[in-house]
N, C-alpha and C positions, 0 to 999 in steps of 0.2 A: 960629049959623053955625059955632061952631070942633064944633059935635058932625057936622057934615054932611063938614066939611074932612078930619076926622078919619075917620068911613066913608067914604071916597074912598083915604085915604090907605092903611087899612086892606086895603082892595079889589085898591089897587094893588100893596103890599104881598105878599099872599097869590099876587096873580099870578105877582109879580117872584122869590118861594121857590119857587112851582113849578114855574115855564120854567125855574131852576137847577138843582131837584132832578133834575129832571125829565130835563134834558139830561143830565145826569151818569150817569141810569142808564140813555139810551136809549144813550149813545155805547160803553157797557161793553158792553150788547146787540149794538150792530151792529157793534163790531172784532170780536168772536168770532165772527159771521156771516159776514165778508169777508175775514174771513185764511183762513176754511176752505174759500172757497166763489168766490175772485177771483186771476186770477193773482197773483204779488210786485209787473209792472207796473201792472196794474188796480188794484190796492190801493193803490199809493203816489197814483195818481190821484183817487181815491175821496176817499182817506182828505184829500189837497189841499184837492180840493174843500169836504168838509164841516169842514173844520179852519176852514177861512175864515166860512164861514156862518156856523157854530156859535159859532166866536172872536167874532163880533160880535154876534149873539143875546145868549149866555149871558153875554159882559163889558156888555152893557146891562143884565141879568135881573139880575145881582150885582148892579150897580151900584144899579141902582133897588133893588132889598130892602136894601141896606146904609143908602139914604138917608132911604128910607121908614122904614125901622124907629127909624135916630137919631131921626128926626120924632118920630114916635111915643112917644119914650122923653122927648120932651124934659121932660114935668114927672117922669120917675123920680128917686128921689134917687141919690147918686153911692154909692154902695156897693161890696162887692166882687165881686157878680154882676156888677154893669154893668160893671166893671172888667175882669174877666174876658171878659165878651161883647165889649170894643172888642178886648182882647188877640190873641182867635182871629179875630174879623174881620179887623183887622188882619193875622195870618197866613195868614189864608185868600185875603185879597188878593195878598198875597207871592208865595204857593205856586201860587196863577193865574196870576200872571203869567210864574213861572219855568216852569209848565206852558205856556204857549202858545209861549214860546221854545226850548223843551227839544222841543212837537213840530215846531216850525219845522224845528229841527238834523235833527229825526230823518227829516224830508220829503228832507232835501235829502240824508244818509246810504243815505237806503232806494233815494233815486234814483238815485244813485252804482252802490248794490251790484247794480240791477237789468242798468245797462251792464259790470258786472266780478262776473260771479256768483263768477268763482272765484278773486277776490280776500281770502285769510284774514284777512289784517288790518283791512281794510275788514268782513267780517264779524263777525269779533269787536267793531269798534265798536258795531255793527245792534246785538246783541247785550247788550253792556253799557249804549250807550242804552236799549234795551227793556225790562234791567229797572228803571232807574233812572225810567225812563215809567211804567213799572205802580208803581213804590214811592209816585212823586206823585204819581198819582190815588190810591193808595190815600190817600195824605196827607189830599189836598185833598178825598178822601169823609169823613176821618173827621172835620176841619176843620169839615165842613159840616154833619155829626150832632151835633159838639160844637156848633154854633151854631145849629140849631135846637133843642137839648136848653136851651143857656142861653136862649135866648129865651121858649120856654116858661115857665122860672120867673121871668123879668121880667112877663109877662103875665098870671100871677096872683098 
């Protein structure tokens, strides 16, 4: 029975990495497509909209491969890969979360800027949130290669 519970878990697992991975590189995909190709107001719409979806999607998809996999690990012994692997979980958890608040701030900046275009100060906010946006995704992408890199060697 625990080898049946274990391919389920497994399954669900692989699922829950890939609707994360996954999300991660389709959402890089399509802000480079909607900033080139939607008004500033379009965009801030757009981007609302799938910020909400995605925020609830991909904070399930994490959540489940983070639980799944402790599952998973529970007979590994304690060592300093697994130590490592809770470490950047853990950060990567962090780093998510200041990401979905960091793009909250930035919804509600972008929206601002769209009513006072020629507001400088107000854009220079846009601005320095923007790149502090792209530093934490880059973060939370490398976060996530470091954590399917350590899991890898947990698994064999």
């Amino acid at each position: 029975m625990t080898h049946i519970l274990d391919a389920g878990l497994l399954a669900l697992f692989v699922l829950a990495t890939s609707t994360w991975v996954g999300g991660l590189v389709v959402i890089g995909v399509v802000a480079r497509v909607v900033r080139s190709t939607l008004t500033p107001a379009d965009s801030v719409t757009f981007f609302r909209g799938l910020g909400r979806t995605h925020g609830i999607v991909g904070s399930v998809a994490l959540l489940v491969a983070l639980i799944t996999g402790g599952v998973l690990l529970r007979h590994h012994s304690w060592d300093g890969l697994l130590s490592a692997t809770v470490v950047v979980a853990v950060a990567l958890l962090a780093a998510s979360v200041a990401g979905m608040l960091q793009a909250r701030r930035m919804t509600v900046l972008r929206r601002a800027l769209v009513d006072r275009a020629d507001d400088t100060q107000l854009l220079a906010q846009v601005e320095g949130g923007s790149r502090r946006a792209l530093a934490l995704r880059g973060l939370i992408t490398l976060l996530t290669l470091g954590l399917v890199i350590l899991g890898a060697g947990l698994a064999t």
